[in-house]
VOPAGU-2260 file (C-alpha; in pm, 1 decimal, decimal comma):
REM VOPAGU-2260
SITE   aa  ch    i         X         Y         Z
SITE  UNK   A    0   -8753,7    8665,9   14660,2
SITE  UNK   A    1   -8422,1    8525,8   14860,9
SITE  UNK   A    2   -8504,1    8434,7   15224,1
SITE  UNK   A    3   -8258,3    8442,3   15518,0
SITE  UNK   A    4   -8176,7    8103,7   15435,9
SITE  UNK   A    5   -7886,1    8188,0   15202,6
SITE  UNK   A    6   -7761,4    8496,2   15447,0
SITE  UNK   A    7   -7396,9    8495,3   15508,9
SITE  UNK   A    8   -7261,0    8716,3   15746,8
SITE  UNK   A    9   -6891,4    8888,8   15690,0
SITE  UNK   A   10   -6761,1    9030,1   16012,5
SITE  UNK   A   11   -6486,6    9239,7   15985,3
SITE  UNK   A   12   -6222,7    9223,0   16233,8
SITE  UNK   A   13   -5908,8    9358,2   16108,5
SITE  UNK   A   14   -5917,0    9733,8   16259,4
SITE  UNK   A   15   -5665,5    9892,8   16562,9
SITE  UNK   A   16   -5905,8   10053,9   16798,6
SITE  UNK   A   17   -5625,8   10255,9   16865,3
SITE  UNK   A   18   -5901,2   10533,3   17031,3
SITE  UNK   A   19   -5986,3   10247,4   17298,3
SITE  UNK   A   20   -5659,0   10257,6   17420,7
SITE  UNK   A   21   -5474,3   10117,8   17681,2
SITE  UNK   A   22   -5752,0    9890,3   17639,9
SITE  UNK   A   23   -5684,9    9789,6   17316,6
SITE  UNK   A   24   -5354,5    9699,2   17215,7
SITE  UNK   A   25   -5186,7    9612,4   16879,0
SITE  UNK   A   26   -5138,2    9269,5   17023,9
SITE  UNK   A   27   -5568,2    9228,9   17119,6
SITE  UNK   A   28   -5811,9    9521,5   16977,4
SITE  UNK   A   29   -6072,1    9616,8   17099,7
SITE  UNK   A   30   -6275,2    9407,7   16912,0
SITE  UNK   A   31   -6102,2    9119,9   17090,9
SITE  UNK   A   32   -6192,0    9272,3   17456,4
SITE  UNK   A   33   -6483,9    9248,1   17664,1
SITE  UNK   A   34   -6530,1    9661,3   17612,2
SITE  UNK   A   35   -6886,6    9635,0   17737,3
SITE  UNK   A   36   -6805,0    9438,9   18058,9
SITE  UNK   A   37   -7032,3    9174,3   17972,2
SITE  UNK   A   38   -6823,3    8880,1   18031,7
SITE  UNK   A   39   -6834,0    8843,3   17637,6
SITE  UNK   A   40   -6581,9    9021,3   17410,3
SITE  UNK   A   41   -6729,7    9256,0   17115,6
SITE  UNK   A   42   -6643,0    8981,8   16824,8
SITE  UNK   A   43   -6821,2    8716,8   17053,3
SITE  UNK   A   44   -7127,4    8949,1   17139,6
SITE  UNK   A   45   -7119,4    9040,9   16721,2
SITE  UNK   A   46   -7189,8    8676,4   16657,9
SITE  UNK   A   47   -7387,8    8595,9   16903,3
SITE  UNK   A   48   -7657,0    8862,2   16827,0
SITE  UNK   A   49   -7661,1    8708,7   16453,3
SITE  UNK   A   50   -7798,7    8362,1   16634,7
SITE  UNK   A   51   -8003,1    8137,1   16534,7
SITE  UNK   A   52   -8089,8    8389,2   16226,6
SITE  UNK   A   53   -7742,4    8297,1   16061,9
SITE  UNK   A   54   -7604,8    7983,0   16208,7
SITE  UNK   A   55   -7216,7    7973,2   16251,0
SITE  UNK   A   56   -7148,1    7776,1   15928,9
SITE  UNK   A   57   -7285,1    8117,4   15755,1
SITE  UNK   A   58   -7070,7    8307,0   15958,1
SITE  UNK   A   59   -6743,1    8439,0   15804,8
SITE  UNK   A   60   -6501,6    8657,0   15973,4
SITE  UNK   A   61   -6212,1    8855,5   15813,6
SITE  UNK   A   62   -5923,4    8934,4   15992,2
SITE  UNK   A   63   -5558,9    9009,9   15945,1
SITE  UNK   A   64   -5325,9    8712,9   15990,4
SITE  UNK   A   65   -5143,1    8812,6   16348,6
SITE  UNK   A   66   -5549,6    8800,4   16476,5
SITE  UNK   A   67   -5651,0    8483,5   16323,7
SITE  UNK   A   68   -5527,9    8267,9   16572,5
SITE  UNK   A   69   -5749,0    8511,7   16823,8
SITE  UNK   A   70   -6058,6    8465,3   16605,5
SITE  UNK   A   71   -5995,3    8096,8   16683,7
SITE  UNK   A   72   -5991,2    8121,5   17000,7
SITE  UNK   A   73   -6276,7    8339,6   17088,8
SITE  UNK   A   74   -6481,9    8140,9   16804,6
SITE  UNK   A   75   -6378,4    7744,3   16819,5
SITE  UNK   A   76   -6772,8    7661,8   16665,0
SITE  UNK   A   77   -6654,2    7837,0   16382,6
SITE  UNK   A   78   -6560,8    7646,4   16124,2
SITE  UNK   A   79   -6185,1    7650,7   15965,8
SITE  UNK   A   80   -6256,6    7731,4   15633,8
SITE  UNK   A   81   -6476,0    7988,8   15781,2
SITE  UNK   A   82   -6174,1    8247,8   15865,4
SITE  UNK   A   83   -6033,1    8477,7   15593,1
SITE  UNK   A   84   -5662,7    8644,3   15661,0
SITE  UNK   A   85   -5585,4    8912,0   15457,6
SITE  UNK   A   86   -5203,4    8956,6   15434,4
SITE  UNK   A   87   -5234,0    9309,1   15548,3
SITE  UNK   A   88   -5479,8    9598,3   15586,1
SITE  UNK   A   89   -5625,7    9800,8   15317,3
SITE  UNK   A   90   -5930,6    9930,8   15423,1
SITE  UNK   A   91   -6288,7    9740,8   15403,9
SITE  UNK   A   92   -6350,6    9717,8   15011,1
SITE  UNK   A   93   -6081,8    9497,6   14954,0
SITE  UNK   A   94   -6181,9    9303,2   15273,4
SITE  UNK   A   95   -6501,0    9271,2   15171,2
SITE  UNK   A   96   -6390,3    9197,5   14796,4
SITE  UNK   A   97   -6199,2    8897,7   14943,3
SITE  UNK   A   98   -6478,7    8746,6   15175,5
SITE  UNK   A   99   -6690,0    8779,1   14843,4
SITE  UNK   A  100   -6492,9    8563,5   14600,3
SITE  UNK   A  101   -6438,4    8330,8   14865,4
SITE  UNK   A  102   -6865,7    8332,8   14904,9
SITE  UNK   A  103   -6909,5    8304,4   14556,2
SITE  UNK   A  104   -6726,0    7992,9   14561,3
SITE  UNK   A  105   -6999,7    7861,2   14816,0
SITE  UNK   A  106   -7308,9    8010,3   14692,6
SITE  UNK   A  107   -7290,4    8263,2   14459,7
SITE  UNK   A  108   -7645,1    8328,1   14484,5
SITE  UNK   A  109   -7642,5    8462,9   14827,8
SITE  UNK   A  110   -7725,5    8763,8   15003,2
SITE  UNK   A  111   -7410,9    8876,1   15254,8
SITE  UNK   A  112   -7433,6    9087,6   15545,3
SITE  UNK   A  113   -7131,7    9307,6   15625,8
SITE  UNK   A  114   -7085,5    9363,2   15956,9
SITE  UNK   A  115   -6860,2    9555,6   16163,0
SITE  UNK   A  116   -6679,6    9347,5   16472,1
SITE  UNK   A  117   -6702,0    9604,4   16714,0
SITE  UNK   A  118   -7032,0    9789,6   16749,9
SITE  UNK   A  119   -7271,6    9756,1   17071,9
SITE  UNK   A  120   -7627,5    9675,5   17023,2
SITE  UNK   A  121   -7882,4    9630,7   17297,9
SITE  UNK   A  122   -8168,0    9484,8   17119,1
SITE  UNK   A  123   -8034,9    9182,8   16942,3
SITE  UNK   A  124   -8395,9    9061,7   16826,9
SITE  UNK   A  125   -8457,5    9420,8   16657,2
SITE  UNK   A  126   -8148,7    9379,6   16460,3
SITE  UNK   A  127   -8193,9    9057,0   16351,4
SITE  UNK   A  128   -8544,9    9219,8   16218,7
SITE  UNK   A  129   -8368,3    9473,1   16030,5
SITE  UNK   A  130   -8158,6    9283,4   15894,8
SITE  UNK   A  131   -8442,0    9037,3   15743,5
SITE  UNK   A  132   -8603,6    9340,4   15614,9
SITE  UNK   A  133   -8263,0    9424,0   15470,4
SITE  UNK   A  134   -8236,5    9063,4   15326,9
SITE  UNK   A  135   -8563,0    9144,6   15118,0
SITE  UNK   A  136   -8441,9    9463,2   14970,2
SITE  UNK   A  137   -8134,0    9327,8   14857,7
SITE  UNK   A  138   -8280,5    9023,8   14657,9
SITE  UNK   A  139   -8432,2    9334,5   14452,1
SITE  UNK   A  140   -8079,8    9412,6   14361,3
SITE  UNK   A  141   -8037,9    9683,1   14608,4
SITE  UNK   A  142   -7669,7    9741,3   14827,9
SITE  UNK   A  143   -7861,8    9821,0   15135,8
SITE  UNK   A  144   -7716,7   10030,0   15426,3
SITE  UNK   A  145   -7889,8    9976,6   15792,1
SITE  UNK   A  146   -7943,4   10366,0   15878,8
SITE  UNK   A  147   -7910,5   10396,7   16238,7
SITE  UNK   A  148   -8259,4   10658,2   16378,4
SITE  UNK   A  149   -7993,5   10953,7   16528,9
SITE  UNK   A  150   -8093,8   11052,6   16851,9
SITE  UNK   A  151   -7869,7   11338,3   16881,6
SITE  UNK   A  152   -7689,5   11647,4   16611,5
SITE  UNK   A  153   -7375,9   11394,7   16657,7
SITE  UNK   A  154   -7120,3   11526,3   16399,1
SITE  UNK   A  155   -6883,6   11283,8   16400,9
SITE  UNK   A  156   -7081,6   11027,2   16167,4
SITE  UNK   A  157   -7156,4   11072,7   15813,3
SITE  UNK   A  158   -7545,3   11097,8   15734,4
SITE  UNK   A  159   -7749,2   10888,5   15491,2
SITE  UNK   A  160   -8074,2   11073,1   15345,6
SITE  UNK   A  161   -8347,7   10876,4   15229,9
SITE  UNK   A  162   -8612,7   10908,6   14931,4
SITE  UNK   A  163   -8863,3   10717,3   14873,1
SITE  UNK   A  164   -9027,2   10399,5   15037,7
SITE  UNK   A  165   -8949,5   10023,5   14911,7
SITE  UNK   A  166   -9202,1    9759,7   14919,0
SITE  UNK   A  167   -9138,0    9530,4   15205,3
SITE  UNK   A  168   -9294,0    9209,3   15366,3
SITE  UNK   A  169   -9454,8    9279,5   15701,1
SITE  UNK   A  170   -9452,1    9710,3   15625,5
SITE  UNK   A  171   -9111,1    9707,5   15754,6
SITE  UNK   A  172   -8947,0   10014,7   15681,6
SITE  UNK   A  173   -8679,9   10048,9   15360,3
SITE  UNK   A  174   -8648,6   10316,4   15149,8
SITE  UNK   A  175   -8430,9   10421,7   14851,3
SITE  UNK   A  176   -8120,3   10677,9   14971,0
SITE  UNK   A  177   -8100,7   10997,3   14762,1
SITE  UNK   A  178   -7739,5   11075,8   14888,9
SITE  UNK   A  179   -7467,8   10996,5   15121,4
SITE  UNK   A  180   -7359,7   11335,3   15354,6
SITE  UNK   A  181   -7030,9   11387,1   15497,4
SITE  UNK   A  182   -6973,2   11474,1   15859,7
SITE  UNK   A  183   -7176,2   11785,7   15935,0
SITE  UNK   A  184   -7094,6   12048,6   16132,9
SITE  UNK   A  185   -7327,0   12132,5   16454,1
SITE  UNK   A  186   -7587,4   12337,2   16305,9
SITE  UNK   A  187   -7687,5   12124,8   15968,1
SITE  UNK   A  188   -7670,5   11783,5   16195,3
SITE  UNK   A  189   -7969,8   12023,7   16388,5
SITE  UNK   A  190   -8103,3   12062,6   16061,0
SITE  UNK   A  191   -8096,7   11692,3   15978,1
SITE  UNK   A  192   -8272,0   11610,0   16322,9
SITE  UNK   A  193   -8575,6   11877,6   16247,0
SITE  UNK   A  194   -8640,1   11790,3   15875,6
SITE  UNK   A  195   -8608,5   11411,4   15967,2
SITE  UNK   A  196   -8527,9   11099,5   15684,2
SITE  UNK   A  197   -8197,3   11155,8   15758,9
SITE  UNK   A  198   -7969,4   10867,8   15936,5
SITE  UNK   A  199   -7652,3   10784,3   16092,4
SITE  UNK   A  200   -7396,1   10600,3   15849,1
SITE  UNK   A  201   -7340,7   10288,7   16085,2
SITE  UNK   A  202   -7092,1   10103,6   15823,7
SITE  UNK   A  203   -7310,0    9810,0   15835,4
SITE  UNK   A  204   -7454,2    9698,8   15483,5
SITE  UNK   A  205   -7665,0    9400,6   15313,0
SITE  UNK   A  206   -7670,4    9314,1   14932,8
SITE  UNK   A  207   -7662,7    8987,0   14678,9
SITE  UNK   A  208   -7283,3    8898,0   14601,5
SITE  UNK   A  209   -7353,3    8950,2   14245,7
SITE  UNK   A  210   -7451,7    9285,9   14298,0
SITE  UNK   A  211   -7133,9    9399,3   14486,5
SITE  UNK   A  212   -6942,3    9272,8   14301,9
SITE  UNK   A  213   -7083,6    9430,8   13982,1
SITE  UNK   A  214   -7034,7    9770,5   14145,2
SITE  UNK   A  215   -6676,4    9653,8   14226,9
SITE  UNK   A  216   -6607,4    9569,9   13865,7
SITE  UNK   A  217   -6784,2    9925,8   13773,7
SITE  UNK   A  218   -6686,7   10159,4   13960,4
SITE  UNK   A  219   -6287,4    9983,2   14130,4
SITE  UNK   A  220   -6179,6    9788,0   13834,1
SITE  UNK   A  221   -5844,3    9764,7   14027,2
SITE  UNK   A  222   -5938,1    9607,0   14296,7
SITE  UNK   A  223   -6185,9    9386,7   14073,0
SITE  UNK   A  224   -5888,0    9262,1   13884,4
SITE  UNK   A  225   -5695,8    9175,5   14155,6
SITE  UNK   A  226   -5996,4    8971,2   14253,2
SITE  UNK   A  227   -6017,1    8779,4   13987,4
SITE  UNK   A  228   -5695,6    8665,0   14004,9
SITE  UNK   A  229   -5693,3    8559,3   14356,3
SITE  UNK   A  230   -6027,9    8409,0   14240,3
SITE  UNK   A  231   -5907,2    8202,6   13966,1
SITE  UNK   A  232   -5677,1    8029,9   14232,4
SITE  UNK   A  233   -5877,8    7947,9   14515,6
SITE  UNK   A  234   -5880,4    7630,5   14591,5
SITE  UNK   A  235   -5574,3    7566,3   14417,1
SITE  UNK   A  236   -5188,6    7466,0   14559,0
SITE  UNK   A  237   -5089,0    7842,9   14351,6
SITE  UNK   A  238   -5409,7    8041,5   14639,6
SITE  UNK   A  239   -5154,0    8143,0   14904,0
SITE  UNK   A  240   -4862,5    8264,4   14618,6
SITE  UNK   A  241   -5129,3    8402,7   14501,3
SITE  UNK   A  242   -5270,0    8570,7   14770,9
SITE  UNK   A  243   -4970,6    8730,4   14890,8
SITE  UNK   A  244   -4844,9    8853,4   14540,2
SITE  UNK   A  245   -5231,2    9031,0   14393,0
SITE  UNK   A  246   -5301,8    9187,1   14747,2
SITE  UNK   A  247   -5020,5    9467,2   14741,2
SITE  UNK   A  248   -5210,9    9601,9   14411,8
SITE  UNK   A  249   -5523,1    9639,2   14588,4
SITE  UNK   A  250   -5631,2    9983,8   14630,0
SITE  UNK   A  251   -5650,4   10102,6   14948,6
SITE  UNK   A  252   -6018,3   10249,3   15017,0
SITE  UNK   A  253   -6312,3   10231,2   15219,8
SITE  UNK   A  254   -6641,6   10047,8   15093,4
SITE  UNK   A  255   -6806,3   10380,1   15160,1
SITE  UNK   A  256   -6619,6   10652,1   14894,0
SITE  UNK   A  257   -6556,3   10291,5   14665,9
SITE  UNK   A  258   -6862,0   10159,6   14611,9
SITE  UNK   A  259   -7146,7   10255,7   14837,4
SITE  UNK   A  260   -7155,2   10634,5   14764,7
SITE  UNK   A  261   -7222,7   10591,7   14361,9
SITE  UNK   A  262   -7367,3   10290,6   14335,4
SITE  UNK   A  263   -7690,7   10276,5   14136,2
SITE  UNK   A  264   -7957,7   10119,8   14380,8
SITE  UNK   A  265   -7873,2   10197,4   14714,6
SITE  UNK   A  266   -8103,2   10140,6   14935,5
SITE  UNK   A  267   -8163,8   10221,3   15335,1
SITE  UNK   A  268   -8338,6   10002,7   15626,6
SITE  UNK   A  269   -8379,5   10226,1   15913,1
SITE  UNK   A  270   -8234,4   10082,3   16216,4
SITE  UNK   A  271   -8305,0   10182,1   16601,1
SITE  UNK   A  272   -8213,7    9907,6   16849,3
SITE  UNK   A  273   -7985,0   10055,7   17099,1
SITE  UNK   A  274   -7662,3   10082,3   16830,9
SITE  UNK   A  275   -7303,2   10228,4   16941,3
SITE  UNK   A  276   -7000,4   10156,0   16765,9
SITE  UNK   A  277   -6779,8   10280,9   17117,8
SITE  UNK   A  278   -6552,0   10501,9   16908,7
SITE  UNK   A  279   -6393,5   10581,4   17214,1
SITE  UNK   A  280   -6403,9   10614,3   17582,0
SITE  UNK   A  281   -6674,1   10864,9   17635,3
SITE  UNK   A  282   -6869,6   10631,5   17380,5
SITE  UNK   A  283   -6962,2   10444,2   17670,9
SITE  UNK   A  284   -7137,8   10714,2   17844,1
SITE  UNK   A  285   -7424,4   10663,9   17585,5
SITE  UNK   A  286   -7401,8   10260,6   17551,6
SITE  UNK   A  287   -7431,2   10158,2   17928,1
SITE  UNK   A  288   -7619,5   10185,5   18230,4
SITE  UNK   A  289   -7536,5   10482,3   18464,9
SITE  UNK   A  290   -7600,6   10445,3   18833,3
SITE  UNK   A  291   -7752,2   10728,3   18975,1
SITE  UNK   A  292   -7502,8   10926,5   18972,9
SITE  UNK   A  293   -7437,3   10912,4   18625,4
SITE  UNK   A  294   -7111,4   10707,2   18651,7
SITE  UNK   A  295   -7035,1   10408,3   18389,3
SITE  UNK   A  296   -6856,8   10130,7   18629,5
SITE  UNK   A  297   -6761,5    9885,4   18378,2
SITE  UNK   A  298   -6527,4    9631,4   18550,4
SITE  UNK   A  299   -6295,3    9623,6   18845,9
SITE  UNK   A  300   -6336,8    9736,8   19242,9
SITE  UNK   A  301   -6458,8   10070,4   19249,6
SITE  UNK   A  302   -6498,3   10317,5   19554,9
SITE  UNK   A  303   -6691,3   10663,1   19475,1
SITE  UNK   A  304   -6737,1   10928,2   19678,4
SITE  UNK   A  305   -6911,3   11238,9   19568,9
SITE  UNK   A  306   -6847,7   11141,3   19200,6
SITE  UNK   A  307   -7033,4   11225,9   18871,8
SITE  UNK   A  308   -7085,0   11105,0   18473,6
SITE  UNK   A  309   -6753,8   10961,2   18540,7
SITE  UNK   A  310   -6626,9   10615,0   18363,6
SITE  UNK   A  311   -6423,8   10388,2   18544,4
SITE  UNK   A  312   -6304,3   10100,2   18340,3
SITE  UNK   A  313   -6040,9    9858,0   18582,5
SITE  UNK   A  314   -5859,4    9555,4   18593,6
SITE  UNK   A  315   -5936,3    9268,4   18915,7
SITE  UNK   A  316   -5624,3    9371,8   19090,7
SITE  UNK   A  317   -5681,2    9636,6   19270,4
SITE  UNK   A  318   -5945,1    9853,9   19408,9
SITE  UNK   A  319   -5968,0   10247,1   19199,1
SITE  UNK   A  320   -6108,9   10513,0   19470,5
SITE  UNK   A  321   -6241,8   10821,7   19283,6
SITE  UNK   A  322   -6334,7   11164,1   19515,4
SITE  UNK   A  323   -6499,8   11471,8   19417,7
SITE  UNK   A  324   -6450,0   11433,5   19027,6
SITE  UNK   A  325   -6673,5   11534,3   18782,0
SITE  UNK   A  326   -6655,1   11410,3   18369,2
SITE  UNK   A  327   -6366,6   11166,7   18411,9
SITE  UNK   A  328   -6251,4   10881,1   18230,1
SITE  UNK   A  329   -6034,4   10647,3   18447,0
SITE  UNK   A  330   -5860,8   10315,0   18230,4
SITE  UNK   A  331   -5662,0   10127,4   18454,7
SITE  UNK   A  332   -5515,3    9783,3   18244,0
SITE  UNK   A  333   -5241,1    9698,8   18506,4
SITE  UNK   A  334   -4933,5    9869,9   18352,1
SITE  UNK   A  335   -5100,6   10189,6   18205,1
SITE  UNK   A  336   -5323,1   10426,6   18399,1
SITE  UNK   A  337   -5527,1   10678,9   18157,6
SITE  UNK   A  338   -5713,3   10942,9   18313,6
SITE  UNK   A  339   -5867,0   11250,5   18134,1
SITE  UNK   A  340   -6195,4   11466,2   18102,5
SITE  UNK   A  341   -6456,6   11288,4   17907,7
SITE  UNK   A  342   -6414,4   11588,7   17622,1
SITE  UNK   A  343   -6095,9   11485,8   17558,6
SITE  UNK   A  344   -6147,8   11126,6   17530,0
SITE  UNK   A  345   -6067,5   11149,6   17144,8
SITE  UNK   A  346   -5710,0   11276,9   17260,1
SITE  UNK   A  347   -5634,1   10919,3   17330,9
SITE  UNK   A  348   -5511,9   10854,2   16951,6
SITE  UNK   A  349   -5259,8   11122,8   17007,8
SITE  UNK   A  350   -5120,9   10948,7   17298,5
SITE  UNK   A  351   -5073,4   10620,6   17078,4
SITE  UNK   A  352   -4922,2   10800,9   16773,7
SITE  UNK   A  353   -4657,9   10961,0   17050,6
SITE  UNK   A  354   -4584,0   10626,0   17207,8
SITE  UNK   A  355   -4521,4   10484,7   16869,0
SITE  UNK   A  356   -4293,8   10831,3   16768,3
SITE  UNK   A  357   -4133,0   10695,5   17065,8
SITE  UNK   A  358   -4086,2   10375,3   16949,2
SITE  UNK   A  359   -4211,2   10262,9   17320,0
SITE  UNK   A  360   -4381,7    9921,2   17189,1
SITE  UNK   A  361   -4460,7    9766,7   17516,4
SITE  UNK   A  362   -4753,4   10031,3   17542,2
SITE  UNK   A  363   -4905,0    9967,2   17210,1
């Protein structure tokens, strides 16, 4: 059976955030910023919570090529080689496709772990123990998915339902998935919650190389053939042409509908160790501490009086005074101030798509 020692881990850190806005800007996403105010940004927290499981030269992180120069930054331990650019975005499978080939160049026996750059997780340790479990299940030729335990009837996550149990060292938990569920509404994500064995769909997945990319080949024989011809140059002088002529022809699709939804053996880990992936402002309400009046102070000078389940979020220049306000979300970045009810939080991505109707680029 494979052991951690030939892990990888692909982070992928190509996305917008564009629902974390004015925080997260075109120019730095959110995956870039210290969201969490932890004095560590979200691709920095997302490595370090791998450590010393899967040391930095086992650590690759995708990106597109405005962000590489970011990745750099925020990662100098990383090693050069160790940062993929793809020439522009289209969606994770292809991502993923590329950090494979490159992999498979490396060690085409290993087990990868694909993770998302900008989820929150406040016990590191238990994630590093799912993904070990995870680890196993995939060197039995599984594409493993970490479920994440729901703790509410959230319908804005698709569900993952599981059959029956996998053997596992140390009685860990894994199980085989009998389907992938779309976004419920209200009343069947109740349903889910009282008949149990049903998880969250966290986008964070473990398998062998050579399994993905047999399910690739299977099931997106486009994108597998543009693969194999970026493949067949790597390493070449002809990898950058190369590169920037087969990635156009990639399809444009999530790992999810492409690969992970009909795949053959699919298997889940369940997964309960504090996990948010801050899909937007309100997000934060359920990833951080609340003082006792259930506001979320997460940087910046902050006067409250009389204030509740409110989120503050401010720069270091100035002091934000809140009175009498109830359900707030107040984003202060220096030359935008956003302030709305908590409820509404998701309105934010209307607000970009507006600015950029507007063609007002400074704000994006």
């Amino acid at each position: 059976m494979a052991n951690t020692n030939t892990m990888y881990a692909v982070i992928l850190a190509g996305g917008q955030g564009t629902r974390l806005w004015p925080r997260s800007r075109q120019g730095k996403p959110k995956q870039f910023a210290d969201i969490a105010g932890h004095g560590r940004t979200m691709l920095q927290e997302t490595v370090d919570r791998l450590q010393p499981l899967i040391p930095l030269d086992r650590v690759v992180v995708i990106t597109g090529e405005r962000y590489a120069a970011l990745v750099r930054e925020q990662l100098p331990q990383l090693p050069a080689g160790n940062v993929l650019m793809e020439p522009s975005g289209r969606n994770t499978a292809p991502a993923i496709g590329l950090a494979l080939i490159h992999l498979s160049r490396r060690d085409p026996d290993a087990v990868m772990a694909i993770l998302p750059a900008d989820h929150i997780m406040a016990d590191a340790a238990g994630f590093r123990r799912t993904l070990q479990t995870a680890c196993e299940a995939a060197a039995q030729g599984y594409l493993v998915t970490l479920g994440i335990e729901p703790n509410s009837p959230h319908t804005g996550y698709g569900y993952i339902q599981r059959a029956e149990p996998l053997p596992t060292a140390h009685g860990a938990a894994a199980y085989t998935v009998r389907r992938f569920l779309e976004k419920p509404d209200h009343t069947t994500a109740l349903r889910f919650l009282d008949e149990g064995g049903y998880y969250w769909n966290g986008g964070i997945f473990v398998c062998k190389l050579a399994t993905m990319r047999a399910e690739m080949e299977r099931q997106m024989p486009s994108l597998d053939a543009v693969l194999q011809d970026i493949a067949a140059a790597l390493g070449t002088p002809q990898e950058a042409a190369v590169l920037a002529r087969a990635w156009p022809n990639a399809p444009r699709q999530s790992i999810d509908y492409g690969v992970m939804e009909h795949a053959q053996r699919v298997a889940v880990v369940p997964m309960d160790v504090g996990w948010n992936d801050v899909g937007s402002w309100a997000a934060l309400h359920q990833a951080l501490p609340a003082d006792s009046d259930g506001n979320i102070i997460v940087s910046g000078d902050h006067l409250a009086v009389g204030c509740r389940d409110t989120v503050v979020y401010g720069g270091n220049d100035r002091l934000i005074v809140t009175i009498g306000v109830e359900d707030l979300i107040v984003v202060d970045t220096g030359d935008v101030l956003l302030i709305c009810p908590r409820d509404r939080a998701q309105d934010v991505k209307a607000v970009v798509e507006q600015l950029q109707r507007q063609r007002r680029e400074e704000y994006l």
